[in-house]
GUGUKOL-622880 format. One line per 2 residues: their letters; for each residue x, y, z of N, C-alpha, C, O. Coordinates in pm, 1 decimal, padded with zeros to 6 digits, always signed. Layout:
<recs>
a> X,Y,Z,X,Y,Z,X,Y,Z,X,Y,Z  ...
</recs>
This chain:
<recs>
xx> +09662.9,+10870.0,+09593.7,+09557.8,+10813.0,+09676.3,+09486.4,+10922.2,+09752.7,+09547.8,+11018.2,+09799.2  +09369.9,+10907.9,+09763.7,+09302.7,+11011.8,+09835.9,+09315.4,+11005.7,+10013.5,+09355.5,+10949.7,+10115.5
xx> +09291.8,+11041.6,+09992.0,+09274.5,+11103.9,+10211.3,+09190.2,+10984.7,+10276.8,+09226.6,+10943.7,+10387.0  +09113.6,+10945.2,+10233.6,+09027.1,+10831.8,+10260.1,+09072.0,+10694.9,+10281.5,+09025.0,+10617.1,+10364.6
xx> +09168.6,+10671.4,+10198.4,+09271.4,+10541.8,+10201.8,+09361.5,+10555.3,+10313.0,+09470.4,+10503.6,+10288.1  +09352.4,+10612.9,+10440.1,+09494.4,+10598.3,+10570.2,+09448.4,+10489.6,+10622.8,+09352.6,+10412.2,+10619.5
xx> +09560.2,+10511.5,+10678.4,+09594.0,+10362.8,+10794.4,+09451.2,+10372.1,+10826.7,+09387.9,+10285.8,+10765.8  +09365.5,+10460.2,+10914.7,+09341.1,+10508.3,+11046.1,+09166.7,+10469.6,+10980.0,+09067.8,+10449.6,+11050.6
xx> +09171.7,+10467.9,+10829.8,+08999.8,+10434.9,+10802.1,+09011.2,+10296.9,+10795.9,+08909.5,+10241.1,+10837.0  +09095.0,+10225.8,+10760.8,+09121.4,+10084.2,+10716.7,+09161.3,+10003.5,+10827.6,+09237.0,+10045.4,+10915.1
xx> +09098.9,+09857.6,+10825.6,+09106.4,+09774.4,+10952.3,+09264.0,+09727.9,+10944.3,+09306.7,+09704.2,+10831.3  +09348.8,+09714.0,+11049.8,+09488.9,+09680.0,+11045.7,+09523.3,+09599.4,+11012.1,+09644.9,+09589.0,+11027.9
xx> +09465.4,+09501.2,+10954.0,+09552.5,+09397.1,+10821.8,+09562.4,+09455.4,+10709.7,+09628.6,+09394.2,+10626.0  +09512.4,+09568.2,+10674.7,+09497.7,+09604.0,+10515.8,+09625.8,+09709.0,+10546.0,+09672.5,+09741.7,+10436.9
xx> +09694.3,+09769.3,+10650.1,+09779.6,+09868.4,+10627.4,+09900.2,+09842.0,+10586.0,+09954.2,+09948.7,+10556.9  +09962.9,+09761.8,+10570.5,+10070.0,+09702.7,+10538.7,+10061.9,+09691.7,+10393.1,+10166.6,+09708.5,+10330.4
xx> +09929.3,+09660.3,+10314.9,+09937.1,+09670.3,+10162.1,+09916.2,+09814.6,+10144.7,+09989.6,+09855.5,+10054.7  +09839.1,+09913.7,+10200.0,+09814.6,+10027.7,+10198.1,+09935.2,+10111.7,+10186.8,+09942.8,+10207.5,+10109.9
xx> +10060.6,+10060.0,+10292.4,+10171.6,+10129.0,+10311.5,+10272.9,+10096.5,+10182.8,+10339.1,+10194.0,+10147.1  +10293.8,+09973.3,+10108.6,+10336.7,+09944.8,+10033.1,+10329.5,+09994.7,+09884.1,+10422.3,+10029.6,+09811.1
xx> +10182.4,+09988.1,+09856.1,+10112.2,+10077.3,+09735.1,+10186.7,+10261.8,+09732.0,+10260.3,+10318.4,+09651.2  +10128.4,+10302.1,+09849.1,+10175.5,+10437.4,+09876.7,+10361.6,+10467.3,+09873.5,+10427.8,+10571.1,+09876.7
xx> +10394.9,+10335.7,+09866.6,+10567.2,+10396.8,+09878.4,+10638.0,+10329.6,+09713.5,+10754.7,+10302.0,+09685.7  +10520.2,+10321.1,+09634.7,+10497.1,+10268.1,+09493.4,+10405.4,+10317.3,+09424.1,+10300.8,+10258.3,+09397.1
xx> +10440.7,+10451.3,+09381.7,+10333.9,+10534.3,+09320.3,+10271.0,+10480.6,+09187.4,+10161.0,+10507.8,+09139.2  +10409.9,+10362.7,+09120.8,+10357.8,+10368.5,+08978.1,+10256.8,+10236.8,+08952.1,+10193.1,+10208.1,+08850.7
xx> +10267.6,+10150.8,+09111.9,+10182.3,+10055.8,+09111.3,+10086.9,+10092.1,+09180.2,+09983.4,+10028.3,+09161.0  +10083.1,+10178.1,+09259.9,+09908.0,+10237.0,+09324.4,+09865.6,+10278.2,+09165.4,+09763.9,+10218.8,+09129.4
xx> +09928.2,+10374.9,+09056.3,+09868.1,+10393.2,+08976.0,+09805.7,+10287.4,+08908.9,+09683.8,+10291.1,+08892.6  +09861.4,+10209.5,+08874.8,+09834.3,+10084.3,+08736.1,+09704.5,+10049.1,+08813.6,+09606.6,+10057.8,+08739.5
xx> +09658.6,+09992.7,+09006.4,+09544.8,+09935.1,+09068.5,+09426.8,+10089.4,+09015.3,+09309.4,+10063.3,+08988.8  +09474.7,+10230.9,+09006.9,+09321.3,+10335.6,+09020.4,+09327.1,+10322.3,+08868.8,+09239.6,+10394.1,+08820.2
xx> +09382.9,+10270.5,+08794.1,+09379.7,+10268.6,+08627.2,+09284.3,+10204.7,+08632.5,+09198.0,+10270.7,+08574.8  +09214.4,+10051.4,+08690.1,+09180.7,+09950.8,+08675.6,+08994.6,+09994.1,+08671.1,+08900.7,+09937.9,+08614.8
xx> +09001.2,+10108.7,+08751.8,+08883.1,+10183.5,+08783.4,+08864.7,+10295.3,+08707.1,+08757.9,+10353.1,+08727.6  +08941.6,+10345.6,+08620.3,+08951.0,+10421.9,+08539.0,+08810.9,+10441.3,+08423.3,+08775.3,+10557.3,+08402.7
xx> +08755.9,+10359.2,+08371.0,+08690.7,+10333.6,+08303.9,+08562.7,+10300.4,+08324.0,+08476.5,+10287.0,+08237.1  +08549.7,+10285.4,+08455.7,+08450.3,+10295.7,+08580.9,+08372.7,+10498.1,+08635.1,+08268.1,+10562.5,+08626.6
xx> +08477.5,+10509.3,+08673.3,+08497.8,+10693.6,+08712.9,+08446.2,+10741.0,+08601.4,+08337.3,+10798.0,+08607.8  +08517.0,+10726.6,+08470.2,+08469.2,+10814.8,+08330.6,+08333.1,+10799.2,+08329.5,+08271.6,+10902.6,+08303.7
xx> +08246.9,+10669.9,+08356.2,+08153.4,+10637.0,+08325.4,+08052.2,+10689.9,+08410.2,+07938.6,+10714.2,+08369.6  +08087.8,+10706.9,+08518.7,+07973.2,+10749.5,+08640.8,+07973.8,+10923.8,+08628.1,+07869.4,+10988.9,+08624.4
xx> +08078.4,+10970.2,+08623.5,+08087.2,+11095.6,+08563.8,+07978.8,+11180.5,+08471.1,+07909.1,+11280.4,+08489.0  +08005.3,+11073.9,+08347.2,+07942.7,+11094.7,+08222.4,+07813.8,+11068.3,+08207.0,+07754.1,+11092.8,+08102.2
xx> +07758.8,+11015.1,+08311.8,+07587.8,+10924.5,+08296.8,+07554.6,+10913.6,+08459.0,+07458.5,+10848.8,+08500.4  +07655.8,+10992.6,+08554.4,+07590.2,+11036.3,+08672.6,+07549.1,+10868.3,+08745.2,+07455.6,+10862.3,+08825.0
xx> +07611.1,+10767.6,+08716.0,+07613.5,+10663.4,+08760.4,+07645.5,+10596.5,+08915.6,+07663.7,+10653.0,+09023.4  +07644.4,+10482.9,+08886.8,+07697.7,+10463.0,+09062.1,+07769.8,+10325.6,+09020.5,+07708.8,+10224.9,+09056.3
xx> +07858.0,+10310.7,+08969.1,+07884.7,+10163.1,+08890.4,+08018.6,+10141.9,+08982.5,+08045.1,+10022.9,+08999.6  +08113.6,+10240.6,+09049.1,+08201.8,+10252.9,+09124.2,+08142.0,+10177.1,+09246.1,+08169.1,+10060.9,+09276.3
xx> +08055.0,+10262.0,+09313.0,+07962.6,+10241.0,+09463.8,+07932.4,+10094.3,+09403.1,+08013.4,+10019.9,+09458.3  +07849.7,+10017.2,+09311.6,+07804.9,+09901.9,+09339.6,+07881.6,+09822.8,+09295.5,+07842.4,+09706.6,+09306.7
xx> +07984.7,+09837.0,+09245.0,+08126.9,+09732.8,+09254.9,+08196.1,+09725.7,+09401.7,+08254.8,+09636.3,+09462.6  +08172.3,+09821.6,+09422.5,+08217.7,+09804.5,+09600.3,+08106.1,+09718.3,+09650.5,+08142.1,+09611.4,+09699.9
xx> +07978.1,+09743.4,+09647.6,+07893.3,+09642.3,+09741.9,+07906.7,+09530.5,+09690.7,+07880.2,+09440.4,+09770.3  +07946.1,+09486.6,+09560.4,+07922.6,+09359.2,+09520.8,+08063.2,+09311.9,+09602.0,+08048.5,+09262.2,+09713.7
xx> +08154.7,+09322.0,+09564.9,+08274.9,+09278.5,+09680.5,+08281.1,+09274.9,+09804.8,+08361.4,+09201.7,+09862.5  +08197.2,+09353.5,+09867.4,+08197.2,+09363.7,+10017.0,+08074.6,+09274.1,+10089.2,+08052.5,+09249.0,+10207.6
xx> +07992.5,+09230.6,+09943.4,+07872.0,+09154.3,+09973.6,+07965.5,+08994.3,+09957.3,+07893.8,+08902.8,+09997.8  +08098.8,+08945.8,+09910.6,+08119.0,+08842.9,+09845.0,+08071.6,+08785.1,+09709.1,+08075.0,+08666.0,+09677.9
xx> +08030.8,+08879.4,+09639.8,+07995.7,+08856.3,+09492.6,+07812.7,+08786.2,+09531.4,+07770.6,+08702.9,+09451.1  +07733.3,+08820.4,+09634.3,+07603.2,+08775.0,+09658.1,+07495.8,+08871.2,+09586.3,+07474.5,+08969.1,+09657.9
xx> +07438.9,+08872.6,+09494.4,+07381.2,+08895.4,+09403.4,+07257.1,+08997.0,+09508.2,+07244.9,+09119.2,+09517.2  +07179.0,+08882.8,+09576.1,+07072.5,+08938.5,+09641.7,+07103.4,+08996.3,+09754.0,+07012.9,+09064.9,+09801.5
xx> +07207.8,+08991.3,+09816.7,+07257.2,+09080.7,+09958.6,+07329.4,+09242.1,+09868.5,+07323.5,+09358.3,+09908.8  +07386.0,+09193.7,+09753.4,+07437.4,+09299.1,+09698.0,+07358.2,+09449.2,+09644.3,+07395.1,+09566.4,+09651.9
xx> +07186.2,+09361.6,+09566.4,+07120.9,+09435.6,+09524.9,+07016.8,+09491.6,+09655.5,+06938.6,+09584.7,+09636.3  +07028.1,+09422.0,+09787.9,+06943.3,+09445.8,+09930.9,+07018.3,+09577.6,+09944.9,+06931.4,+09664.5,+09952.8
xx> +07152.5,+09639.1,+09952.5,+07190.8,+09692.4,+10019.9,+07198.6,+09830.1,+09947.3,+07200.6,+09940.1,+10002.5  +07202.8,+09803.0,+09807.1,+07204.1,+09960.1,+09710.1,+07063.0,+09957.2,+09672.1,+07035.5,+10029.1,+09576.1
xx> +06952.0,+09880.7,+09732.9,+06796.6,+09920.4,+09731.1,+06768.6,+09917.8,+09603.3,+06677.2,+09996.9,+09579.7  +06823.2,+09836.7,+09465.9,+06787.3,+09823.0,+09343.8,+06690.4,+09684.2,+09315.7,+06672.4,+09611.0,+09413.0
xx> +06638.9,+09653.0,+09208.2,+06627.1,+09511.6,+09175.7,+06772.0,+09468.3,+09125.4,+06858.3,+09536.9,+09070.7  +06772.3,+09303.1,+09168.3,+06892.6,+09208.8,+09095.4,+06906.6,+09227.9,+08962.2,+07014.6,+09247.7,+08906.5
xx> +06780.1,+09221.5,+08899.1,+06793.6,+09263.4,+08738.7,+06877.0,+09374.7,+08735.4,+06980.0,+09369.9,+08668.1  +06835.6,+09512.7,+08823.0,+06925.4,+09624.7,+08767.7,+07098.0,+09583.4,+08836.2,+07194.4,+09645.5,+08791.3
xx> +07111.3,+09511.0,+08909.1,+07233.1,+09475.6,+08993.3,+07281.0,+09412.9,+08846.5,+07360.7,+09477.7,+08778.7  +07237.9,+09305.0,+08806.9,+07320.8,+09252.3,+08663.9,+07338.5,+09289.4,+08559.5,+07414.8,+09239.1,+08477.0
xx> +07231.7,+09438.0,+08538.5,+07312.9,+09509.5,+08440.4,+07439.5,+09574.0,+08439.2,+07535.3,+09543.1,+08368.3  +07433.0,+09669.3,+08526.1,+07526.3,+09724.8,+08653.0,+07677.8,+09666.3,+08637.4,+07778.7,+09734.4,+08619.4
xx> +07669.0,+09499.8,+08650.4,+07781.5,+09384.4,+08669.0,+07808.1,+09381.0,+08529.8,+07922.8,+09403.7,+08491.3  +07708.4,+09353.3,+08441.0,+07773.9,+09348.3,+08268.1,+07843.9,+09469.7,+08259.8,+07966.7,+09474.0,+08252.9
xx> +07785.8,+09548.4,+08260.1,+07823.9,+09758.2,+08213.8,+07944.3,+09775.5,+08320.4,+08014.6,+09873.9,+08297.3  +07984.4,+09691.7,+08442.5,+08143.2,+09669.9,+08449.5,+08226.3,+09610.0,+08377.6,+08332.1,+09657.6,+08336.2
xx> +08176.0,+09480.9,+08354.2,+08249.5,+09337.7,+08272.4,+08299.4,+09438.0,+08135.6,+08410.0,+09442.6,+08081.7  +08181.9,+09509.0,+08105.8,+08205.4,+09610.7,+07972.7,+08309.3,+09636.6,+07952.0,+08402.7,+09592.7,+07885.0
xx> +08275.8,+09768.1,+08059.4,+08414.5,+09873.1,+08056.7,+08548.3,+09827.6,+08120.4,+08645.5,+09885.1,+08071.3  +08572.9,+09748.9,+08206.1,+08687.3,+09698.9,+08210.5,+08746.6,+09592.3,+08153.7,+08867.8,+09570.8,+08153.4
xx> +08655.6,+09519.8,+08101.5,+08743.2,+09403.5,+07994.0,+08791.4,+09318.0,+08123.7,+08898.1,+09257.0,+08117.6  +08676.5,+09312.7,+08292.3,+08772.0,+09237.2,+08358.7,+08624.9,+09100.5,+08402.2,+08502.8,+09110.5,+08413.5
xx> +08701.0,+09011.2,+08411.8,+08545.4,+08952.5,+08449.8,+08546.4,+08896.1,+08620.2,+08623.8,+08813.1,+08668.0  +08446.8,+08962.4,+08683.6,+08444.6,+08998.5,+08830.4,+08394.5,+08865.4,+08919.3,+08369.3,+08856.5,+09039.5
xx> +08391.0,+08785.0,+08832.9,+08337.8,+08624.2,+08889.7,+08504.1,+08540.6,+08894.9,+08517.2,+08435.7,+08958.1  +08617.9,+08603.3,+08821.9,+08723.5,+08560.4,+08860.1,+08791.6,+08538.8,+08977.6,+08835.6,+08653.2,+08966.0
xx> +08846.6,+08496.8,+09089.3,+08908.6,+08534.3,+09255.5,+09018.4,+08643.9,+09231.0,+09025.1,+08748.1,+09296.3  +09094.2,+08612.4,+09140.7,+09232.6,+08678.4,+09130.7,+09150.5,+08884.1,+09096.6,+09160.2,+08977.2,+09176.5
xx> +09090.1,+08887.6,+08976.2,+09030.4,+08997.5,+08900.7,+08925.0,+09004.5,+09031.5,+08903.1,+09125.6,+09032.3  +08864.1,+08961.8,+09117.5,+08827.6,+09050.3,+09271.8,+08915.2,+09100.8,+09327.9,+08910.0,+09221.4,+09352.0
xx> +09013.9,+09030.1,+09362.8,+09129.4,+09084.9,+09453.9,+09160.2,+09198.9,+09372.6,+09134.8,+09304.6,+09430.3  +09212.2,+09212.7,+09243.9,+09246.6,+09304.4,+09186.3,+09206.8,+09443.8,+09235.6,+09254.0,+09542.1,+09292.8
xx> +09074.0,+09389.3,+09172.1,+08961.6,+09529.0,+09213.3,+08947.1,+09578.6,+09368.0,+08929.6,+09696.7,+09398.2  +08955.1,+09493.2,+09442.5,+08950.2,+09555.5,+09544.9,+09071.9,+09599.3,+09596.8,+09073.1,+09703.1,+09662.9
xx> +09168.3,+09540.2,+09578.4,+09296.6,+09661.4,+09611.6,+09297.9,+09777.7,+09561.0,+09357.0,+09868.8,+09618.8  +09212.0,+09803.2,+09405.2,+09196.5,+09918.2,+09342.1,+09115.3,+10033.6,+09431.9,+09132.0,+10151.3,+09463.9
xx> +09015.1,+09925.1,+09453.4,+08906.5,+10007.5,+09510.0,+08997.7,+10091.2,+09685.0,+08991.9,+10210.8,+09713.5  +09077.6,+09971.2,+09777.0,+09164.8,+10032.4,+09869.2,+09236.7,+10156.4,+09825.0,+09251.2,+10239.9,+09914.3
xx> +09293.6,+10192.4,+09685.5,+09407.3,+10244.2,+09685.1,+09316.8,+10347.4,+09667.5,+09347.0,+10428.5,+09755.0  +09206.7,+10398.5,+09593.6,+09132.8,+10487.4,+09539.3,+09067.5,+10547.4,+09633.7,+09031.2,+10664.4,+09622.5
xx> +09041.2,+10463.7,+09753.9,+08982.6,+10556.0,+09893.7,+08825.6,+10529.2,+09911.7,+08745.3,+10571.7,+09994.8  +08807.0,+10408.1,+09759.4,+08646.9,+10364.9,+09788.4,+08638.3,+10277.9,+09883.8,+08535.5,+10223.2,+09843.7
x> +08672.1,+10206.8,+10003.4,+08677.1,+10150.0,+10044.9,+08577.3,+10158.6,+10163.4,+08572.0,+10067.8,+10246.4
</recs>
């Protein structure tokens, strides 16, 4: 986990999963795997598909607050959301596959 993920950036209900992950290396791994395919991608094409999976979660999956806040059109916001659905094989309109991701996104320090 990066430096970014402490107690001390994260609001104090989240430290207790934070502390748990961290004293479980092979399950913090399996949550930054989940993003794995995300990272390669932004890397490779200089993307931001990481960053707007975070706003879409932090927006509540709101399409137009999501695309207000990374200053895109919605159109480019739903490509963005497919070219995740893509590469992770996860589909982000699920509750459980949010939670997922966003513990990923906690453990990874995007938070």
């Amino acid at each position: 986990m990066s430096n970014r993920g402490q107690q001390e950036d994260n609001p104090a209900h989240l430290a207790p999963l934070e502390e748990a992950l961290r004293a479980d290396p092979e399950k913090a791994a399996y949550y930054e795997g989940l993003l794995a395919p995300l990272r390669r991608y932004d890397q490779e094409h200089h993307g931001d598909l990481i960053k707007t999976l975070d706003a879409y979660l932090r927006h509540g999956g709101n399409s137009t607050r999501t695309a207000n806040a990374l200053f895109i059109h919605r159109n480019s916001l739903r490509y963005r959301l497919a070219r995740i659905q893509a590469l992770t094989g996860l589909d982000h309109d699920d509750p459980d596959v949010r939670l997922a991701l966003q513990v990923a996104l906690l453990v990874s320090g995007n938070t």
